[in-house]
N, CA, C and O atoms as a DFTB+ gen file, in Angstrom:
408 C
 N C O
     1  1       0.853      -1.160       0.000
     2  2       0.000       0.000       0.000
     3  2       0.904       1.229       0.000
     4  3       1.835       1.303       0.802
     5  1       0.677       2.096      -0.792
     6  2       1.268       3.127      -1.129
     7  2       1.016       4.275       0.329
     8  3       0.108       4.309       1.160
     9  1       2.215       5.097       0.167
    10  2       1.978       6.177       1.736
    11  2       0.471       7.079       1.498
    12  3      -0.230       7.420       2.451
    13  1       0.218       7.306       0.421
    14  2      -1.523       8.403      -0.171
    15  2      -2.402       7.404       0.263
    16  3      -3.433       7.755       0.837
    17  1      -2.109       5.933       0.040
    18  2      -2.885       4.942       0.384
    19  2      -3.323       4.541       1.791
    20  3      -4.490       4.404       2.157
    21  1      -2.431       4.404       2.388
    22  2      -2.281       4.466       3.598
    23  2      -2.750       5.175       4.414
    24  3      -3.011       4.757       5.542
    25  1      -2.972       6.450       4.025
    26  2      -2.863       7.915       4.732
    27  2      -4.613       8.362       4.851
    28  3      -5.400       8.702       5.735
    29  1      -4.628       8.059       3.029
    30  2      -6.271       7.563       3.149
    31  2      -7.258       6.934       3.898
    32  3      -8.349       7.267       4.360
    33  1      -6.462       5.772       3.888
    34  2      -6.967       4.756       4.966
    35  2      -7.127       5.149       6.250
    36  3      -7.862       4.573       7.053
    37  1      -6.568       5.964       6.443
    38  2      -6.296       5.857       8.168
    39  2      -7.187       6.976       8.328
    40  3      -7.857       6.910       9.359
    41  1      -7.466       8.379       7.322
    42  2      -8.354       9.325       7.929
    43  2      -9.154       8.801       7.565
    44  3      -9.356       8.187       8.613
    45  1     -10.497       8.153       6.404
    46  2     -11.363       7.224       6.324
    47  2     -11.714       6.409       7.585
    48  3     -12.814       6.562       8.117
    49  1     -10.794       5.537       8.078
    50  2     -11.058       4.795       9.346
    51  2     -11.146       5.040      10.554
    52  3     -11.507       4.264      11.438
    53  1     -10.702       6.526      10.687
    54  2     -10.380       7.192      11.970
    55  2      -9.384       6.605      12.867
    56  3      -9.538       6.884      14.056
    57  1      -8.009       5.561      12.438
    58  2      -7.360       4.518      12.921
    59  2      -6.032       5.610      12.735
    60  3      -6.048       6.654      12.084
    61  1      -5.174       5.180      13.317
    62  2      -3.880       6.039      13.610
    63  2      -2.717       5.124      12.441
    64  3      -2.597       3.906      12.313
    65  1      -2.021       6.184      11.751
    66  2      -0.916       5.621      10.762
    67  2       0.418       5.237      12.098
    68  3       0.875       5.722      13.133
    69  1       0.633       3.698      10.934
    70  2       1.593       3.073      11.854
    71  2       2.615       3.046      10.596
    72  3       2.322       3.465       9.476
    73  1       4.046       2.402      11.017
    74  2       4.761       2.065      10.227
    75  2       4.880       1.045      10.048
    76  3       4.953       0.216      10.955
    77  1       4.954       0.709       8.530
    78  2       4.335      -0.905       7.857
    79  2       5.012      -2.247       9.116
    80  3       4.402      -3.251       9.484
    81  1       6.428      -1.801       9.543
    82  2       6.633      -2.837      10.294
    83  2       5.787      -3.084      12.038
    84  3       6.131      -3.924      12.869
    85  1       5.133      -2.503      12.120
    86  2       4.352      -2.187      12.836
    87  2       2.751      -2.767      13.071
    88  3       2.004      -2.975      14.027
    89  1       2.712      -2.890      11.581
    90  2       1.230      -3.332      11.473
    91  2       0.458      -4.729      11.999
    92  3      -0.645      -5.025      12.458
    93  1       1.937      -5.527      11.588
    94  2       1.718      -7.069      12.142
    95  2       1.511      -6.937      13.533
    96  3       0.423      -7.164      14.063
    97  1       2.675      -6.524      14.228
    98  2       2.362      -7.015      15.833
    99  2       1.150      -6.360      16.409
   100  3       0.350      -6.991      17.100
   101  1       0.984      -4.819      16.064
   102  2      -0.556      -4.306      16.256
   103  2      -1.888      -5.156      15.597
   104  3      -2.911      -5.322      16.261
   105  1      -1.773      -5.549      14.535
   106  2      -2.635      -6.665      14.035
   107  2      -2.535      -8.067      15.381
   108  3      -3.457      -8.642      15.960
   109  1      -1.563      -8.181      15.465
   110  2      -1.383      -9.277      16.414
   111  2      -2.033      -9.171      17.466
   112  3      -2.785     -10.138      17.588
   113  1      -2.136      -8.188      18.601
   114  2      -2.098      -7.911      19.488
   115  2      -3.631      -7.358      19.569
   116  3      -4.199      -7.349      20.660
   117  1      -4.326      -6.869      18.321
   118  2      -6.183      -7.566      18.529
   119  2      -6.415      -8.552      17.999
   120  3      -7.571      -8.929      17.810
   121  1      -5.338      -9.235      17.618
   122  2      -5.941     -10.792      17.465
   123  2      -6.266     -11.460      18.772
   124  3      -7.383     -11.851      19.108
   125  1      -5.167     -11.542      19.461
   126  2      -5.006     -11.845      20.827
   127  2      -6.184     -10.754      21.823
   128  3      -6.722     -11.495      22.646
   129  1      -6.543      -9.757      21.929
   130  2      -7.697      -9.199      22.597
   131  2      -9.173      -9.990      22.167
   132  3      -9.847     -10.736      22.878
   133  1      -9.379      -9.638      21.021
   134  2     -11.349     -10.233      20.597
   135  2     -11.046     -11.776      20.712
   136  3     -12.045     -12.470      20.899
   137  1      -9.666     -12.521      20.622
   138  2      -9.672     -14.069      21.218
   139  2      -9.955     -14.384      22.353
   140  3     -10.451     -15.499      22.515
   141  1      -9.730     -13.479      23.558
   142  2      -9.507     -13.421      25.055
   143  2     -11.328     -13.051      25.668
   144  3     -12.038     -13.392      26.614
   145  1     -11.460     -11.973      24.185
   146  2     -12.891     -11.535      24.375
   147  2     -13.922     -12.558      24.498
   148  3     -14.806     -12.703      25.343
   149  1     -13.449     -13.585      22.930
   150  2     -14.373     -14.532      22.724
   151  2     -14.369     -16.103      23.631
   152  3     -15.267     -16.945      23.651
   153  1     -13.546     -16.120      24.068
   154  2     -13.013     -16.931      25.348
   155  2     -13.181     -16.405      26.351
   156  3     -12.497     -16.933      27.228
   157  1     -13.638     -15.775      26.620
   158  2     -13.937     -14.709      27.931
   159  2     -12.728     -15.201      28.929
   160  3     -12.735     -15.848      29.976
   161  1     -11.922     -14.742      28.317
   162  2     -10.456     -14.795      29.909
   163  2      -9.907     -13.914      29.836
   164  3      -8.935     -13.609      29.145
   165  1     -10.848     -13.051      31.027
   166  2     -10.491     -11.672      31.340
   167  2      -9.199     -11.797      32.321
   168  3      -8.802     -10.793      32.912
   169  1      -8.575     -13.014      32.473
   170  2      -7.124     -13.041      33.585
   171  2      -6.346     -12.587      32.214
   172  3      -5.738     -11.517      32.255
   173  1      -6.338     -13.299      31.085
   174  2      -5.564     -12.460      29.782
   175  2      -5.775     -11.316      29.672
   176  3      -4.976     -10.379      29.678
   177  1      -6.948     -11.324      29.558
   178  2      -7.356      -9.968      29.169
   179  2      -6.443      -8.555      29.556
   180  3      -5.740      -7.648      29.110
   181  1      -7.079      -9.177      30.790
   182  2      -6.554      -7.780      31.942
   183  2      -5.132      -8.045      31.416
   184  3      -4.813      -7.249      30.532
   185  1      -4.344      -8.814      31.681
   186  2      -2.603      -9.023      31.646
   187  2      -2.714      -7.829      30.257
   188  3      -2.237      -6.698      30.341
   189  1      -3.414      -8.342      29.059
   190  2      -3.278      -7.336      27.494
   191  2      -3.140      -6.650      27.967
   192  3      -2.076      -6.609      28.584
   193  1      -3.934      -5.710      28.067
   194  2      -4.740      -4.290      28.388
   195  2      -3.379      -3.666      29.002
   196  3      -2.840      -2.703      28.457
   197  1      -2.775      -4.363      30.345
   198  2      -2.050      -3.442      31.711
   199  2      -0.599      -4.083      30.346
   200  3       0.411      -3.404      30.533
   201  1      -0.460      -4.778      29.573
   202  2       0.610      -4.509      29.124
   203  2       0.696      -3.438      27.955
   204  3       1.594      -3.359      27.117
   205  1      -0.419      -2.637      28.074
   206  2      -0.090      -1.746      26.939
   207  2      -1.515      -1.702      26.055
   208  3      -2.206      -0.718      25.790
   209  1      -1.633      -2.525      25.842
   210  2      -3.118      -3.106      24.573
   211  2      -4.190      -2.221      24.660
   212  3      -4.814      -2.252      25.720
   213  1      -4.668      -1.195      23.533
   214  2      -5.464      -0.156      24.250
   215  2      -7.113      -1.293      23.958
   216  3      -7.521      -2.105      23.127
   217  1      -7.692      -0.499      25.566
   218  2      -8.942      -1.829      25.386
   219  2     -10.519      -1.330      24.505
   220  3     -11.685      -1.694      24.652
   221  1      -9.600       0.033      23.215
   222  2     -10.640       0.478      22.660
   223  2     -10.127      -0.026      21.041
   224  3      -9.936       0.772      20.123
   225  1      -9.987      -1.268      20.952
   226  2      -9.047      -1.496      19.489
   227  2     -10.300      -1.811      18.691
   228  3     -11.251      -2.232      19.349
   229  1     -10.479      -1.651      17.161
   230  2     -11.299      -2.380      17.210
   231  2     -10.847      -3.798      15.735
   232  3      -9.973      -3.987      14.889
   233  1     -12.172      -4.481      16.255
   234  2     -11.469      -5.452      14.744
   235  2     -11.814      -5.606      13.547
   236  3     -12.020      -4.587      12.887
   237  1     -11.942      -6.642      13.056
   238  2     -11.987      -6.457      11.596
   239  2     -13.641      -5.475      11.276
   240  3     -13.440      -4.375      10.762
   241  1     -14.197      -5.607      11.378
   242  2     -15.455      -5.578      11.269
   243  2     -16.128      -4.214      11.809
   244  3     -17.327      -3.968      11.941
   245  1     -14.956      -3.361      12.096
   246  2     -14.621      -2.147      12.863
   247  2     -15.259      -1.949      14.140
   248  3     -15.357      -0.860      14.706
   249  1     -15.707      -3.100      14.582
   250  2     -16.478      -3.056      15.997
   251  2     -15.179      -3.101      17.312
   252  3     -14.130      -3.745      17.345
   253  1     -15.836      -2.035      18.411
   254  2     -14.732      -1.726      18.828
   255  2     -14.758      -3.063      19.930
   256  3     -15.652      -3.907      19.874
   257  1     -13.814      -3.111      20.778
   258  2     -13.937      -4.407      21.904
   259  2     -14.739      -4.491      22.349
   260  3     -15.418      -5.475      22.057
   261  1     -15.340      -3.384      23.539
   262  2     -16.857      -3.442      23.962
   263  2     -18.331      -3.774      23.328
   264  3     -19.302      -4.442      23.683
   265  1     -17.965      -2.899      22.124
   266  2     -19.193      -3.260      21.188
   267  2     -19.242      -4.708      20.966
   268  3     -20.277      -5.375      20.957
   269  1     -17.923      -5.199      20.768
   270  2     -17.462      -6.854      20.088
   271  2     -18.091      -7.578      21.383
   272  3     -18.982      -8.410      21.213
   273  1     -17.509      -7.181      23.018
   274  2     -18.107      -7.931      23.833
   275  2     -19.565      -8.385      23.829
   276  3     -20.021      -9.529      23.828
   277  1     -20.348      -6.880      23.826
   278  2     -21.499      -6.997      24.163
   279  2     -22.549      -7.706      23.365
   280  3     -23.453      -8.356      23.890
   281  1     -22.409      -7.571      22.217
   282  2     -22.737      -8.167      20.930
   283  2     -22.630      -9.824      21.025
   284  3     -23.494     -10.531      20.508
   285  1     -22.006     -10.125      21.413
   286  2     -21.803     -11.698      21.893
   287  2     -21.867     -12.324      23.215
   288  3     -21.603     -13.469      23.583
   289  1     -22.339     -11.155      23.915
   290  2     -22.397     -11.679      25.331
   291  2     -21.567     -12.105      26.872
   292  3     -21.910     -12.585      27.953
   293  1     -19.985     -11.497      26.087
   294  2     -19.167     -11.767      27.084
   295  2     -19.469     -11.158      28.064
   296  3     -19.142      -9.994      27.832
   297  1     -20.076     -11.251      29.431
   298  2     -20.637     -10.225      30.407
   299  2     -19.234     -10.179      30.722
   300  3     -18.780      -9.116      30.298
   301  1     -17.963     -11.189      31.536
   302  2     -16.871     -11.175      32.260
   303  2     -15.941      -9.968      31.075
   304  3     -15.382      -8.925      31.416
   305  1     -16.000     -10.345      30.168
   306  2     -14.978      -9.501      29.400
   307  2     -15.745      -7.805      29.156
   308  3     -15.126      -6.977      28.489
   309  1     -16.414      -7.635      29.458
   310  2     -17.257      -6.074      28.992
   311  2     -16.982      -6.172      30.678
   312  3     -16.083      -7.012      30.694
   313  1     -17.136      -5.945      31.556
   314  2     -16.822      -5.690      32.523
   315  2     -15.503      -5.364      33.010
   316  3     -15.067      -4.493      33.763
   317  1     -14.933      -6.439      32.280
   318  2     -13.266      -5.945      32.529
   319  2     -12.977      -5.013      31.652
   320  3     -12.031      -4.323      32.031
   321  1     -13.597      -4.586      30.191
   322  2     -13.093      -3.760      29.831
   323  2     -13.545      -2.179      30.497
   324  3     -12.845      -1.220      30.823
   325  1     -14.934      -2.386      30.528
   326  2     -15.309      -0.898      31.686
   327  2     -14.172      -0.501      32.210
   328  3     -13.497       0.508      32.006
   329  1     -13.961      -1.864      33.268
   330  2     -13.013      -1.270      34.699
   331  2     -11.735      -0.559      34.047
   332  3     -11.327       0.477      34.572
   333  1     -11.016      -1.141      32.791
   334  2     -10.117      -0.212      32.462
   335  2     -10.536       0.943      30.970
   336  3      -9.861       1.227      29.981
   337  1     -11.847       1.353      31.370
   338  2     -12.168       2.715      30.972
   339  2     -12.245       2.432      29.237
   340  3     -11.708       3.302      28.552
   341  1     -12.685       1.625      28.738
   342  2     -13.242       1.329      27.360
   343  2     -14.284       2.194      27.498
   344  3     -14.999       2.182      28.500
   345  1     -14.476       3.127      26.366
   346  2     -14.626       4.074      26.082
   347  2     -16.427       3.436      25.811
   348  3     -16.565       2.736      24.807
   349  1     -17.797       3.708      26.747
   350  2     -18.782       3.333      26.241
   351  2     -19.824       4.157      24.950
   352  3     -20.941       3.763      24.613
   353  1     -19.340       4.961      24.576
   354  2     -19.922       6.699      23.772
   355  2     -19.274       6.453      22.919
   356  3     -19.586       7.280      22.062
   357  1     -17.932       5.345      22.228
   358  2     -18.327       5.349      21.033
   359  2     -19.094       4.782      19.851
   360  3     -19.668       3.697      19.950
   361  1     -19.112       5.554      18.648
   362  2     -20.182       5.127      17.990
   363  2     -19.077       4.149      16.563
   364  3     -18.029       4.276      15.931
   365  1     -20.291       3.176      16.730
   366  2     -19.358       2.219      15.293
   367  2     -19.425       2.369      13.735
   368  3     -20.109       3.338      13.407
   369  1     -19.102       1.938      13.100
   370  2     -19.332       2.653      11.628
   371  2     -20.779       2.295      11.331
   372  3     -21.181       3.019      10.420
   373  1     -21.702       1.462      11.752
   374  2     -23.087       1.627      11.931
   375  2     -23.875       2.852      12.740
   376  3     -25.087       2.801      12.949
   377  1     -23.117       3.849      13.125
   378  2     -23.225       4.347      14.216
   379  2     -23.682       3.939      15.354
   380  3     -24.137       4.852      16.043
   381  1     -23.736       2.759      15.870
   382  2     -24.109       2.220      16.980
   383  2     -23.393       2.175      18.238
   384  3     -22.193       1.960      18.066
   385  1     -23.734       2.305      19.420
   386  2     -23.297       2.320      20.801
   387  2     -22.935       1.080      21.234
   388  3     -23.639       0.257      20.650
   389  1     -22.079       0.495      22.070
   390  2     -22.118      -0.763      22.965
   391  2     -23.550      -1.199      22.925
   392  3     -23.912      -2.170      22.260
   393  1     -24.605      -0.243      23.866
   394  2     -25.230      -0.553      24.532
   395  2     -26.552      -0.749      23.225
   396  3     -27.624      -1.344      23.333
   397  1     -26.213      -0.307      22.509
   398  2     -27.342      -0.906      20.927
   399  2     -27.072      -2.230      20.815
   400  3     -27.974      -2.952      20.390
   401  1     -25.624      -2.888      21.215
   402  2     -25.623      -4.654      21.012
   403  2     -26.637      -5.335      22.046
   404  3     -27.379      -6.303      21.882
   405  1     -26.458      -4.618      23.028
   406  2     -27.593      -5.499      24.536
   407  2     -28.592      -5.869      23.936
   408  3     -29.497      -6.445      24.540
């Protein structure tokens, strides 16, 4: 992907430009969150998050973690993300709230 490409992308998505070597382990690292989500093991979880992992990522599908929780029902994992301040006001590219998944 070209840097215009890129650059595009990122104001379109509202997602922050990384540097290409960069992309994998940040790709990585919500792989490993919406897995923890969908497994509900908020003992991972939490470990992500306090190592850095912001707990407002979102994934493919541009749904952010909370939204991703709630939407599927993880009560343990939407709880843990609250406690470390996942952002409940934002809106998804549906414009929808967390609390529109309940």
């Amino acid at each position: 992907m070209s840097f215009m490409q890129h650059l595009q992308s990122s104001l379109i998505l509202g997602t922050k430009m990384t540097h290409p070597d960069e992309e994998h382990f940040l790709h990585q690292q919500a792989k490993e969150l919406f897995s923890y989500i969908n497994s509900n093991n908020t003992l991972l979880l939490q470990r992500l998050i306090e190592d850095g992992v912001d707990p407002d990522k979102c994934e493919d599908k541009h749904l952010k973690a909370l939204s991703y929780a709630v939407k599927h029902s993880k009560e343990d994992s939407v709880q843990t993300l609250l406690s470390y301040g996942s952002d409940v006001n934002f809106e998804d590219c549906f414009s929808k709230k967390a609390l529109d998944y309940a």
